[in-house]
One Martini backbone bead per residue (centre of mass of N, CA, C, O) as a GRO file, in nm:
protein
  472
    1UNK     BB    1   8.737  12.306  10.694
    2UNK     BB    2   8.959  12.111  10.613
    3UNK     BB    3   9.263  11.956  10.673
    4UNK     BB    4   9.558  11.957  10.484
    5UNK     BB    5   9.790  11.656  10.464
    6UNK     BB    6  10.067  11.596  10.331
    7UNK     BB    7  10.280  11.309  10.221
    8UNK     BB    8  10.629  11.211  10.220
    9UNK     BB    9  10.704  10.934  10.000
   10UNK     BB   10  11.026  10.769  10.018
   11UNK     BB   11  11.144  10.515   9.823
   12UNK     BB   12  11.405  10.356   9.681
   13UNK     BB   13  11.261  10.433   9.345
   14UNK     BB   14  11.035  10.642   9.482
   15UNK     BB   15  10.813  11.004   9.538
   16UNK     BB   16  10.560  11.149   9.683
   17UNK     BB   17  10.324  11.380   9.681
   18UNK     BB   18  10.027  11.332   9.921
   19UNK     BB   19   9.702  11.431   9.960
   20UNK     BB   20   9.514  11.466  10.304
   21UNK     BB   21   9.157  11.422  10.342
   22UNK     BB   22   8.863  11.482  10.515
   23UNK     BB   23   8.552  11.371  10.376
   24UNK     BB   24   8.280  11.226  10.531
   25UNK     BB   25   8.489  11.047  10.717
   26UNK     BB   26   8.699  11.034  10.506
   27UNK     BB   27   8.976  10.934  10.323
   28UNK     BB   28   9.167  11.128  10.108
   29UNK     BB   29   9.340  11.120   9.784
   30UNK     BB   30   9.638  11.310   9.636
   31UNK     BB   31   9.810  11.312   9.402
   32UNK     BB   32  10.104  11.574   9.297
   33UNK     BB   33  10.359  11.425   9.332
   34UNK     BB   34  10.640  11.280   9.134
   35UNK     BB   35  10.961  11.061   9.194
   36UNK     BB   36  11.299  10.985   9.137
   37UNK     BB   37  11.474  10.692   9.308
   38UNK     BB   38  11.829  10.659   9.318
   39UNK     BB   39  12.146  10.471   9.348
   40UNK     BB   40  12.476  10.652   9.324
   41UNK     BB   41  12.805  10.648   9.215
   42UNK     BB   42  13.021  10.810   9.452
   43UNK     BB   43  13.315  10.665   9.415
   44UNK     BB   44  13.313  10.426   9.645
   45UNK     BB   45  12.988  10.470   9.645
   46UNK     BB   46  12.647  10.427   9.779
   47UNK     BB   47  12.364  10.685   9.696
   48UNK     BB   48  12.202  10.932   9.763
   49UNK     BB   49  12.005  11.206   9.681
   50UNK     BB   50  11.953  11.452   9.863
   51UNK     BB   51  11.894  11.699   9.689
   52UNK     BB   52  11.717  11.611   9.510
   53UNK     BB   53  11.491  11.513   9.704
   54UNK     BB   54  11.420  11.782   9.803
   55UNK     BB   55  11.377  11.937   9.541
   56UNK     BB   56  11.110  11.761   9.508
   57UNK     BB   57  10.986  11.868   9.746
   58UNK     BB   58  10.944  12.208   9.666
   59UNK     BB   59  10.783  12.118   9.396
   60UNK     BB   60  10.539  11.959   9.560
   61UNK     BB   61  10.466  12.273   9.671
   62UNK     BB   62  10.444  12.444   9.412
   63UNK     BB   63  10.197  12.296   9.326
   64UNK     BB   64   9.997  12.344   9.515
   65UNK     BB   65  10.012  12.656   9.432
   66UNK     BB   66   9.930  12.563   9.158
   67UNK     BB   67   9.710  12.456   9.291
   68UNK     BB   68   9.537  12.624   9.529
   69UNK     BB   69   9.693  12.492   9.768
   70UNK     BB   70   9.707  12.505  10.167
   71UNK     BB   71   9.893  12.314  10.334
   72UNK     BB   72   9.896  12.268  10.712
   73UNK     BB   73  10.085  11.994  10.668
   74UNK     BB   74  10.378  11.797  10.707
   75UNK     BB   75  10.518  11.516  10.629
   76UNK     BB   76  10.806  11.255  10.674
   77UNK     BB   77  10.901  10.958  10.468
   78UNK     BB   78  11.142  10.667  10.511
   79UNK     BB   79  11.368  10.474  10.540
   80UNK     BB   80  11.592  10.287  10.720
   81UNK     BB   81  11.946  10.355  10.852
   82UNK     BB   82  12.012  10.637  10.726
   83UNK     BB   83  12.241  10.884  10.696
   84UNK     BB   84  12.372  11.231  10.829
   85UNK     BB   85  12.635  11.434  10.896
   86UNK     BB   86  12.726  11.743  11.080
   87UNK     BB   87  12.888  11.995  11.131
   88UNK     BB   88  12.921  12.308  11.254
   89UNK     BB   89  12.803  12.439  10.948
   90UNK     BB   90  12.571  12.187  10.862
   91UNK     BB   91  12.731  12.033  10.687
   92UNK     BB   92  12.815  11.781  10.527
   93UNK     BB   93  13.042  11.506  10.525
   94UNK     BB   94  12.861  11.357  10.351
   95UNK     BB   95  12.712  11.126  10.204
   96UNK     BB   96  12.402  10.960  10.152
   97UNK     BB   97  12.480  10.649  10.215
   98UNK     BB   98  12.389  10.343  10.155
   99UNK     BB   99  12.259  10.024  10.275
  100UNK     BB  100  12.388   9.846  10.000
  101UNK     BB  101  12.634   9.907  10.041
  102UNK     BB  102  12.987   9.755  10.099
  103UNK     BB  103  13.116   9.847  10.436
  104UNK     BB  104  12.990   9.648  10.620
  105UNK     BB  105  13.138   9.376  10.567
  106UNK     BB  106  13.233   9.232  10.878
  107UNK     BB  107  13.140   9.391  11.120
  108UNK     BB  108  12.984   9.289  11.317
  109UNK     BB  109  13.194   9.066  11.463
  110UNK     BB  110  13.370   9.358  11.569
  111UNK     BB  111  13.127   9.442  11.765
  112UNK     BB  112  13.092   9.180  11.919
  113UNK     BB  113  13.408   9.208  12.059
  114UNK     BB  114  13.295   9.479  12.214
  115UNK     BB  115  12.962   9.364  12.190
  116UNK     BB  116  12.780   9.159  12.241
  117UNK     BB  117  12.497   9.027  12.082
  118UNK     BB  118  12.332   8.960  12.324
  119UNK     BB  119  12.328   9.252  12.444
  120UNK     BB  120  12.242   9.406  12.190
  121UNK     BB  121  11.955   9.273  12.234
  122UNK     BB  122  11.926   9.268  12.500
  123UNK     BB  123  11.854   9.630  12.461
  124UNK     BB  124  11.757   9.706  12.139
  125UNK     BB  125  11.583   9.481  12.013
  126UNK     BB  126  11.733   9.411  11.739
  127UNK     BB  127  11.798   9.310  11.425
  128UNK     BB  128  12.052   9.136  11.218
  129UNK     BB  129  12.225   9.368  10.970
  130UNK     BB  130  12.506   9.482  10.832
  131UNK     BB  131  12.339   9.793  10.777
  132UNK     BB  132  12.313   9.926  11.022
  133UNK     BB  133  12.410  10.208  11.173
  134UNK     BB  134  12.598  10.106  11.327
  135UNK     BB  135  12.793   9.948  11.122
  136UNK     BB  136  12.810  10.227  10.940
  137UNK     BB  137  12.949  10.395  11.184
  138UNK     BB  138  13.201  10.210  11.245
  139UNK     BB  139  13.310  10.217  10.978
  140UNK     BB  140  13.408  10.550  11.000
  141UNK     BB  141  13.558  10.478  11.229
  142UNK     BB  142  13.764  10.283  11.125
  143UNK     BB  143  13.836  10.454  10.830
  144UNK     BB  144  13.701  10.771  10.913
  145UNK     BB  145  13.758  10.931  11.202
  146UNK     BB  146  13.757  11.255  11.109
  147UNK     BB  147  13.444  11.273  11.083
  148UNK     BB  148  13.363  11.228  11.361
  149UNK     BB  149  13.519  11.466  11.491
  150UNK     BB  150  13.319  11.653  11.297
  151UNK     BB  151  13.099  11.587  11.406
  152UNK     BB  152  12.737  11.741  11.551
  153UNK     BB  153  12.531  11.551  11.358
  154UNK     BB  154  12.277  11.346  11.381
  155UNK     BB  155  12.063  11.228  11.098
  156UNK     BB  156  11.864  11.115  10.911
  157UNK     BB  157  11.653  11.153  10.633
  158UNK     BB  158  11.435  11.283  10.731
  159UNK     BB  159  11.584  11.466  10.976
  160UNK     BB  160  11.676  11.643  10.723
  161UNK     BB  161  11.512  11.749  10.601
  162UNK     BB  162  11.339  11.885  10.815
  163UNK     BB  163  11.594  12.095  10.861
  164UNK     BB  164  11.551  12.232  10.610
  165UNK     BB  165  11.247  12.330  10.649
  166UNK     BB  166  11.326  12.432  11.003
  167UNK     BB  167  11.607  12.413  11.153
  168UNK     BB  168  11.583  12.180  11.312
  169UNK     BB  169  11.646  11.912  11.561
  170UNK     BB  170  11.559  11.555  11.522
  171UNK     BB  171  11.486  11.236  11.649
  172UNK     BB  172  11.323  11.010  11.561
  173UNK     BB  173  11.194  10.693  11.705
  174UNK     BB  174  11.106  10.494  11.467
  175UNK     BB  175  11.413  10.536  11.290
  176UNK     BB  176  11.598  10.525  11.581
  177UNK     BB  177  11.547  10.194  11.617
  178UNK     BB  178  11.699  10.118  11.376
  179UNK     BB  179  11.982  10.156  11.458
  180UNK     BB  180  12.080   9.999  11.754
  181UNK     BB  181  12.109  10.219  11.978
  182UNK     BB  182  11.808  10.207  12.093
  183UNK     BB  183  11.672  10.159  12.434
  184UNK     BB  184  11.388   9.976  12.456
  185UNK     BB  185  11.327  10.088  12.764
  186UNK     BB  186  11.393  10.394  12.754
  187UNK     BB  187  11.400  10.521  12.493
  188UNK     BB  188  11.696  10.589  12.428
  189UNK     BB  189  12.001  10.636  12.401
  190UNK     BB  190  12.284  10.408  12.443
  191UNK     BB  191  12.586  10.515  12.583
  192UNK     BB  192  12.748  10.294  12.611
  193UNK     BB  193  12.729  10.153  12.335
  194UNK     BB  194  12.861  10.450  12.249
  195UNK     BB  195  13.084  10.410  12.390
  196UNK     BB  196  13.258  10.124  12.358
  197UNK     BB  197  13.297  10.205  12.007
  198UNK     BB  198  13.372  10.552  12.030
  199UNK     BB  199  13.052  10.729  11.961
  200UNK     BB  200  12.966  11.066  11.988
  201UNK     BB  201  12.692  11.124  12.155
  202UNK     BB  202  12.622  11.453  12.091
  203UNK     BB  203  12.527  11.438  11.787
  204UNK     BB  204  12.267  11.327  11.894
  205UNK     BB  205  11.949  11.401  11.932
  206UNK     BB  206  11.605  11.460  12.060
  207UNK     BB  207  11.357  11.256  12.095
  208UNK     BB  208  11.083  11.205  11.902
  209UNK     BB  209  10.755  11.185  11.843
  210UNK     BB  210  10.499  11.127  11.672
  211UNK     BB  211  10.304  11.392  11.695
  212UNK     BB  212  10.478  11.616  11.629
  213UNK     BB  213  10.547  11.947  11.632
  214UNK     BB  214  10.832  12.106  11.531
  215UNK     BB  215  10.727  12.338  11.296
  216UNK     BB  216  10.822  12.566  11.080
  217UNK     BB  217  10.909  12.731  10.823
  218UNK     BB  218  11.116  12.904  10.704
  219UNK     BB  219  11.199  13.223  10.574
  220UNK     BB  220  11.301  13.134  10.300
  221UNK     BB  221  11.102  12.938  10.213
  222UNK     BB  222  10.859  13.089  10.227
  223UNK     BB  223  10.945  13.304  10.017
  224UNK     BB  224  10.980  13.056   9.781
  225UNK     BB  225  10.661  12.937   9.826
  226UNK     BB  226  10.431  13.153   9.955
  227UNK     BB  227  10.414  12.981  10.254
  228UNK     BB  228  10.286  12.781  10.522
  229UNK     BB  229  10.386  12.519  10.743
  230UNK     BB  230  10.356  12.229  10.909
  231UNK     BB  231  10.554  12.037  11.101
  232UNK     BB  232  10.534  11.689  11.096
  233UNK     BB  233  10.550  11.370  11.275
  234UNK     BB  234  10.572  11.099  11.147
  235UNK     BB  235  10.648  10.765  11.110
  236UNK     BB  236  10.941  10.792  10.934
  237UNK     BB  237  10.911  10.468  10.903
  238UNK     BB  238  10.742  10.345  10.644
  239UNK     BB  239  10.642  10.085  10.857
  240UNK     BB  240  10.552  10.297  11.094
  241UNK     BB  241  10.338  10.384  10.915
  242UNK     BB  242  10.200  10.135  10.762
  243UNK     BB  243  10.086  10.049  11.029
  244UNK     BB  244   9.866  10.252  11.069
  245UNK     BB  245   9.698  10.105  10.791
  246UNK     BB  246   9.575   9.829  10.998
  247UNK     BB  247   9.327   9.760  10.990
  248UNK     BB  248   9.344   9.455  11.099
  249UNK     BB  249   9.403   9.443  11.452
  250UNK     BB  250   9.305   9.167  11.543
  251UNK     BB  251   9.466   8.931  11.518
  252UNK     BB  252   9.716   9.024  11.313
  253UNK     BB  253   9.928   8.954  11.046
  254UNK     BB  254  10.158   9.156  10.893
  255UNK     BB  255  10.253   9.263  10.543
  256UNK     BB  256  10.504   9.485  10.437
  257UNK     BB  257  10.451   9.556  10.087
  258UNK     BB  258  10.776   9.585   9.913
  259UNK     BB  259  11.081   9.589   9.887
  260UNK     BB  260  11.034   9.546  10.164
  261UNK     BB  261  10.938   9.265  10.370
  262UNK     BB  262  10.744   9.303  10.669
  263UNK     BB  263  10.706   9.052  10.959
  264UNK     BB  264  10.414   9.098  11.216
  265UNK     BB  265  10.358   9.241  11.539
  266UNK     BB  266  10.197   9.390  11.763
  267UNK     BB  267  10.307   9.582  12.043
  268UNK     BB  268  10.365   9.678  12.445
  269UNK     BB  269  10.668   9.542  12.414
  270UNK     BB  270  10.957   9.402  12.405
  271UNK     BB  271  11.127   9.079  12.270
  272UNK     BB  272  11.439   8.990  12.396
  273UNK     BB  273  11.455   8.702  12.372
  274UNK     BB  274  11.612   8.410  12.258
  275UNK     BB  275  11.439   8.337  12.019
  276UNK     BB  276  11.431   8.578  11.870
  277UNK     BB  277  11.689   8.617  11.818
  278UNK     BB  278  11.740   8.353  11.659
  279UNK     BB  279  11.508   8.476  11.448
  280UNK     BB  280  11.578   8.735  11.399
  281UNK     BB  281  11.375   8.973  11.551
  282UNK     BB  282  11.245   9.291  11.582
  283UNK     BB  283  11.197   9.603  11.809
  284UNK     BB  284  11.027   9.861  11.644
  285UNK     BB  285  10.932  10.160  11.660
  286UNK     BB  286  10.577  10.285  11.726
  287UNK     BB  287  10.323  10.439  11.771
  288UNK     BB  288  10.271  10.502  12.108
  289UNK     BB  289  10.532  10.261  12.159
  290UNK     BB  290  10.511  10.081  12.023
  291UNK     BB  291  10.574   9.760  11.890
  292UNK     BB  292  10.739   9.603  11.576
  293UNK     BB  293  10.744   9.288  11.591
  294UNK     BB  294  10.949   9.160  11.342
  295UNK     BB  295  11.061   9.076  10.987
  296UNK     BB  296  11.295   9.069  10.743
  297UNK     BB  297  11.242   9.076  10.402
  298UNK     BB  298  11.351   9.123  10.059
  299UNK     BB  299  11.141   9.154   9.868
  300UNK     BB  300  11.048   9.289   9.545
  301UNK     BB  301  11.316   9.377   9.438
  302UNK     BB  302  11.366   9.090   9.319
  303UNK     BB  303  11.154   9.144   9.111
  304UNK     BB  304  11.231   9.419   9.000
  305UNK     BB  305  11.566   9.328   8.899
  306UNK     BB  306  11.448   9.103   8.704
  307UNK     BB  307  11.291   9.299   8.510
  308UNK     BB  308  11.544   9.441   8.458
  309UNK     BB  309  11.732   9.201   8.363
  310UNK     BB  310  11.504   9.220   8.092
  311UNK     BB  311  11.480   9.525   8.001
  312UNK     BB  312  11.158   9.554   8.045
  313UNK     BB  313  11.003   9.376   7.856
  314UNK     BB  314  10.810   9.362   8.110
  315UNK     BB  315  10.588   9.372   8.271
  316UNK     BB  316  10.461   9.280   8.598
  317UNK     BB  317  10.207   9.169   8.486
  318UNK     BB  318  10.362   8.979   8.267
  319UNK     BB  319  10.532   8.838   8.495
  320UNK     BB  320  10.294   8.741   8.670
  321UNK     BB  321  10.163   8.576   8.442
  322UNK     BB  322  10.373   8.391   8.350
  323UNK     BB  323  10.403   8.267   8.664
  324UNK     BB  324  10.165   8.089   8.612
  325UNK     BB  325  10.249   7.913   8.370
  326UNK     BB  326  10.455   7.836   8.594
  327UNK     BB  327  10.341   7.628   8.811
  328UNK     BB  328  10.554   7.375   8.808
  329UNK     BB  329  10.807   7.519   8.912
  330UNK     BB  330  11.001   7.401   9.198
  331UNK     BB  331  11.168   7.628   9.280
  332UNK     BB  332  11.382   7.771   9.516
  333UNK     BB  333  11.489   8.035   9.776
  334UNK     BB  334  11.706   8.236  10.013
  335UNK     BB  335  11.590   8.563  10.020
  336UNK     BB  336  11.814   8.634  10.261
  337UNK     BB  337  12.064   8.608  10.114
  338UNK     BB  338  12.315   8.826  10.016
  339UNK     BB  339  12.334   8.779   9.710
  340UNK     BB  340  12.036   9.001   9.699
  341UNK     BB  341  12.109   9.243   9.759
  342UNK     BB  342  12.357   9.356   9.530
  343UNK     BB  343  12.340   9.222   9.262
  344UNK     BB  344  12.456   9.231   8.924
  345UNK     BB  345  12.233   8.993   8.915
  346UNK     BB  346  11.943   8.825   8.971
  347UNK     BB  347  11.906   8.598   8.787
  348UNK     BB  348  12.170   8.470   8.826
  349UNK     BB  349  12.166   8.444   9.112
  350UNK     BB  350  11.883   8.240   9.081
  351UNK     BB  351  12.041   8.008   8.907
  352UNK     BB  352  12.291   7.963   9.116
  353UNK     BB  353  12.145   7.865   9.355
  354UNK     BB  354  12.032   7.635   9.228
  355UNK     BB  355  12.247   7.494   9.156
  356UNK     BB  356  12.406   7.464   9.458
  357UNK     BB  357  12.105   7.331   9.540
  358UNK     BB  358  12.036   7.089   9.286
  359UNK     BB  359  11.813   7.222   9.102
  360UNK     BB  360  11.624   7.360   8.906
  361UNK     BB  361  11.666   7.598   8.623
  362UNK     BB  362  11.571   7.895   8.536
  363UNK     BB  363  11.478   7.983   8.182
  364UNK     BB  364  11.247   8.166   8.215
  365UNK     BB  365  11.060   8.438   8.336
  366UNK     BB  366  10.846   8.258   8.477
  367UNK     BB  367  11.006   8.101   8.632
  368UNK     BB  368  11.176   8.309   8.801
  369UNK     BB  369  10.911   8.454   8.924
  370UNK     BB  370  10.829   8.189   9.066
  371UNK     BB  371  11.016   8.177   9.257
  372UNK     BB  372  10.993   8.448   9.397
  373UNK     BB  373  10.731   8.380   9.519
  374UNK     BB  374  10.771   8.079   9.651
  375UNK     BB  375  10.967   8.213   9.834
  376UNK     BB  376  10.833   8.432   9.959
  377UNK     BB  377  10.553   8.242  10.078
  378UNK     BB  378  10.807   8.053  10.248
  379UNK     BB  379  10.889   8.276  10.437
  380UNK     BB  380  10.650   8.325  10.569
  381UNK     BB  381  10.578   8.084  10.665
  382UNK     BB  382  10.856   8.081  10.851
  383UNK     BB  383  10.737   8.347  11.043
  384UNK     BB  384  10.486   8.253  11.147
  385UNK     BB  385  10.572   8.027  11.289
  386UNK     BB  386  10.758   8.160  11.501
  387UNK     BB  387  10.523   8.383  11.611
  388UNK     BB  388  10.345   8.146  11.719
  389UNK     BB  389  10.588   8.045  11.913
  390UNK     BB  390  10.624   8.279  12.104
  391UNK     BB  391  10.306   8.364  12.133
  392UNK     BB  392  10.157   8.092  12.195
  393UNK     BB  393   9.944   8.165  11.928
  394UNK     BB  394   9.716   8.172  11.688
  395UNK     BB  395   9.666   8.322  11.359
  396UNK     BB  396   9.392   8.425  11.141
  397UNK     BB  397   9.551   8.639  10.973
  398UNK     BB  398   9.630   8.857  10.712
  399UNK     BB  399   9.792   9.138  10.650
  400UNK     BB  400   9.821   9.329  10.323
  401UNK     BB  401  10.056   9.586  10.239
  402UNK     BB  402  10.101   9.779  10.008
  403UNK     BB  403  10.212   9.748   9.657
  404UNK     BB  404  10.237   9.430   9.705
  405UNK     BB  405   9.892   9.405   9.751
  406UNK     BB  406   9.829   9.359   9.427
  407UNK     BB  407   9.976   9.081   9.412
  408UNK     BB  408   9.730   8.818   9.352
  409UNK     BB  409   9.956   8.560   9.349
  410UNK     BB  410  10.089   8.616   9.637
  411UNK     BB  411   9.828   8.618   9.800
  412UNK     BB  412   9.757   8.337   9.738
  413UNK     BB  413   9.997   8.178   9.837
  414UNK     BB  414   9.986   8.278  10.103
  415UNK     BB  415   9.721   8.164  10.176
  416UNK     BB  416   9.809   7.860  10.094
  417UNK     BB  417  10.034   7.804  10.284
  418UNK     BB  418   9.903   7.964  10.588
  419UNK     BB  419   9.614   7.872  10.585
  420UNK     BB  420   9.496   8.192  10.579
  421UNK     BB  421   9.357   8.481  10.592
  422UNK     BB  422   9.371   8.757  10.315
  423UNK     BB  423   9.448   9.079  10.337
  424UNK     BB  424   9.408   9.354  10.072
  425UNK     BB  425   9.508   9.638  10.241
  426UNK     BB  426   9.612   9.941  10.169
  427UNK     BB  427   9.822  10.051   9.935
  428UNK     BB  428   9.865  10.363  10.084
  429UNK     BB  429   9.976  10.330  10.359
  430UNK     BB  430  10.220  10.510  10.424
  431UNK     BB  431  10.047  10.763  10.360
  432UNK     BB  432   9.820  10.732  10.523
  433UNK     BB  433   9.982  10.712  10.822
  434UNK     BB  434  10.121  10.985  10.772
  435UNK     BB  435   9.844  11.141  10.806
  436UNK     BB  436   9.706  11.039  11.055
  437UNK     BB  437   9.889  11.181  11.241
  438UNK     BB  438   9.882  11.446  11.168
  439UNK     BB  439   9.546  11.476  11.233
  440UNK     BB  440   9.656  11.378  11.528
  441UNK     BB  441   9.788  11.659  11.580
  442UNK     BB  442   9.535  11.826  11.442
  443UNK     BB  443   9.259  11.696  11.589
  444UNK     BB  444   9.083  11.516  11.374
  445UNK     BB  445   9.188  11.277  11.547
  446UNK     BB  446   9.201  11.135  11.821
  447UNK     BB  447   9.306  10.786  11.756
  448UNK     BB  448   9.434  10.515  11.631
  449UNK     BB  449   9.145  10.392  11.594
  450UNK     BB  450   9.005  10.581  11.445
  451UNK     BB  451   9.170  10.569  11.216
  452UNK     BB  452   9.146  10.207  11.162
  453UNK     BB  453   8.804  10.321  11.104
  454UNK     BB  454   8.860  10.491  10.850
  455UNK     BB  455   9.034  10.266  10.653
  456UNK     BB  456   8.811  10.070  10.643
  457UNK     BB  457   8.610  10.282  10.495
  458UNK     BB  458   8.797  10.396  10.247
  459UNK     BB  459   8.934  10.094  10.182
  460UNK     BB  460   9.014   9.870   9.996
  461UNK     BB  461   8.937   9.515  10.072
  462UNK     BB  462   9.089   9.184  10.031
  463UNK     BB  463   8.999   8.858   9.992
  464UNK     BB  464   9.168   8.542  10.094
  465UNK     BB  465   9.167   8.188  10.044
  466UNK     BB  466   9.260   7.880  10.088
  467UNK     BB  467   9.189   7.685   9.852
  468UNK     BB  468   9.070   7.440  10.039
  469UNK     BB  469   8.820   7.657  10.093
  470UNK     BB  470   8.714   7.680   9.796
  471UNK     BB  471   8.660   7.340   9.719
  472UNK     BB  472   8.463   7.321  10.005
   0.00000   0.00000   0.00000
């Protein structure tokens, strides 16, 4: 009998439960249960729903046993760099605000002021966004000192599902290294930096790497689910699980396409110099130790929300088709602007740019999604020449993973621009890469080579050639 294991996928705006088990060689895949997944305003904040979260996670189990599936193992992934604060009788302190809140706006300045930029660079290879967790947690310390005081557990989004399922508490590597906290070269919690803030060290969990067995389930949900399953982490943060499943490792740079476009290369070291820096590149933490060498691009959001601002009239393949029609449309955007951050408008935001920077302003829905195309396939390739500049050497790849990698439109601008070859797929990167960690817990694969040799043999990949060697 193959081992079945969960794969528990939330990202921005959906979470999935994914059923993968190998069979003749190949990985399987079943989806379960989907729910939606949305950031809703609480107070003053905007928060991510996570009891509802949980209880979606509860249901797509109960799904399980009435489909007659005895799942042998759990893995859940989200997002990276937000959290929950637990008092001393594990109750939260807060809700789980989102990192598109505006709380931490201006805050890197006044943190730089007292651990310099340069320094917090060389110590954590963490890329500067205004939403990291430090910045975060400085805000709470600011503004709200007494939550601080009352916290005994710092928890990620993962990491606190996790302990709901077990009762156990763990900080998971890979989602841990995006907080900006955990140093590059130590891989621990770095006390210096989290002492200087006035960050309650004590509150941080033991930091565990993914294909840890965390344990099983507690003796409650047992009694409510009907049966037991272990809990295994794979790489929690949904980028460091996608990476896991870049069929082309050899000489090839990923870009997983979702919400957000991250633009990298593994590695067996941090790259902490000045130009990294410069170029604002991070080295997050990836399974058995590597590092996901990366640059944050704003990704298919802007895509998604310009979708919602003409009120769904539109499917994404029906306005991937306007912008087709609008192939002439010369205007583009810089996709990492804040203002595309979590605009009141997309579109108008993407129109305002154009005005002040005197472009031409899009029109129709198929312009404004060309501009958004050609915008992001203009940073990928502003981020490949940088990544070629550090290491000192030309890729010949580009692998594109992940659900943006359906868009045909998007694939063929990258292959046109980076002048290189683009693999497309697996779509379904971040279940794929959380299920191999699970059964290389569970024995069943044996290491990450394995894995991304099933991977390839399981899962279509299109390859796209650069226009003008089309031609030739």
């Amino acid at each position: 009998m193959p081992k079945y294991s969960i794969a528990v996928d939330i990202g921005a705006s959906s979470g999935r439960l994914i059923l993968g088990y190998l069979e003749d060689s190949l990985l399987k895949l079943d989806e379960i249960h989907r729910f939606e997944n949305k950031i809703v305003k609480k107070g003053d904040s905007f928060c991510w729903e996570s009891d509802i979260l949980f209880q979606e996670i509860k249901n797509g189990l109960k799904k399980c046993k009435e489909m007659g599936i005895k799942p042998d193992s759990i893995g859940i992934d989200t997002w990276a760099v937000d959290f929950l604060l637990l008092d001393d009788n594990n109750q939260p302190l807060t809700e789980a605000v989102s990192y598109r809140d505006p709380r931490t706006d201006g805050l890197m300045e006044e943190v730089f002021e007292l651990f310099s930029k340069e320094r917090i660079y060389l110590e954590t290879g963490i890329q500067f966004q205004k939403f990291n967790t430090i910045y975060q947690l400085y805000s709470i310390k600011k503004n709200n000192p007494e939550i601080l005081e009352k916290a005994k557990s710092f928890l990620m989004i993962p990491d606190y599902f996790n302990y709901l399922l077990t009762g156990k508490k763990a900080n998971e590597y890979t989602n841990a290294s995006s907080t900006q906290l955990i140093n590059a070269f130590t891989k621990k919690w770095d006390h210096q930096l989290l002492d200087v803030l006035g960050i309650n060290r004590e509150m941080f969990q033991e930091i565990k790497t993914p294909k840890t067995i965390l344990g099983t389930l507690s003796e409650e949900l047992v009694s409510e689910l009907g049966f037991d399953l272990q809990v295994i982490l794979p790489a929690t943060h949904d980028t460091g699980s996608a990476v896991i499943a870049v069929p082309e490792e050899d000489e090839s740079i990923y870009i997983s396409s979702g919400t957000w476009s991250l633009i990298g290369v593994e590695n067996y070291f941090p790259i902490c110099v000045t130009k990294a820096l410069d170029y604002n590149f991070t080295n997050e933490g990836g399974i058995d130790y590597q590092y996901r060498f990366l640059k944050n691009i704003m990704g298919l959001w802007m895509f998604q929300e310009v979708k919602r601002n003409y009120n769904d009239e539109y499917s994404f393949a029906k306005l991937v088709e306007l912008a087709g029609e609008a192939k002439e449309f010369p205007s583009k955007v810089n996709v990492n602007d804040d203002r595309f951050l979590k605009p009141e408008n997309m579109v108008e935001a993407i129109m305002n740019y154009c005005v002040e920077t005197e472009q031409p302003i899009p029109s129709t829905p198929g312009e404004v999604a060309k501009c958004v195309f050609e915008s992001l396939a203009e940073s990928y390739q502003e981020a490949v020449t940088e990544i070629e500049e550090i290491f000192e050497k030309q890729f010949e790849k580009i692998n594109v993973i992940g659900g943006g990698c359906q868009n045909e439109m998007l694939n063929q601008l990258i292959a046109d621009v980076t002048k290189k070859e683009v693999y497309a797929g697996p779509v379904e990167a971040t279940a794929i890469g959380n299920i191999a960690a699970q059964l290389m817990a569970l024995g069943e694969i044996s290491d990450i080579k394995e894995a991304r040799c099933i991977v390839r043999k399981s899962f279509e990949v299109k390859k796209y050639v650069p226009a003008q060697h089309v031609k030739g």
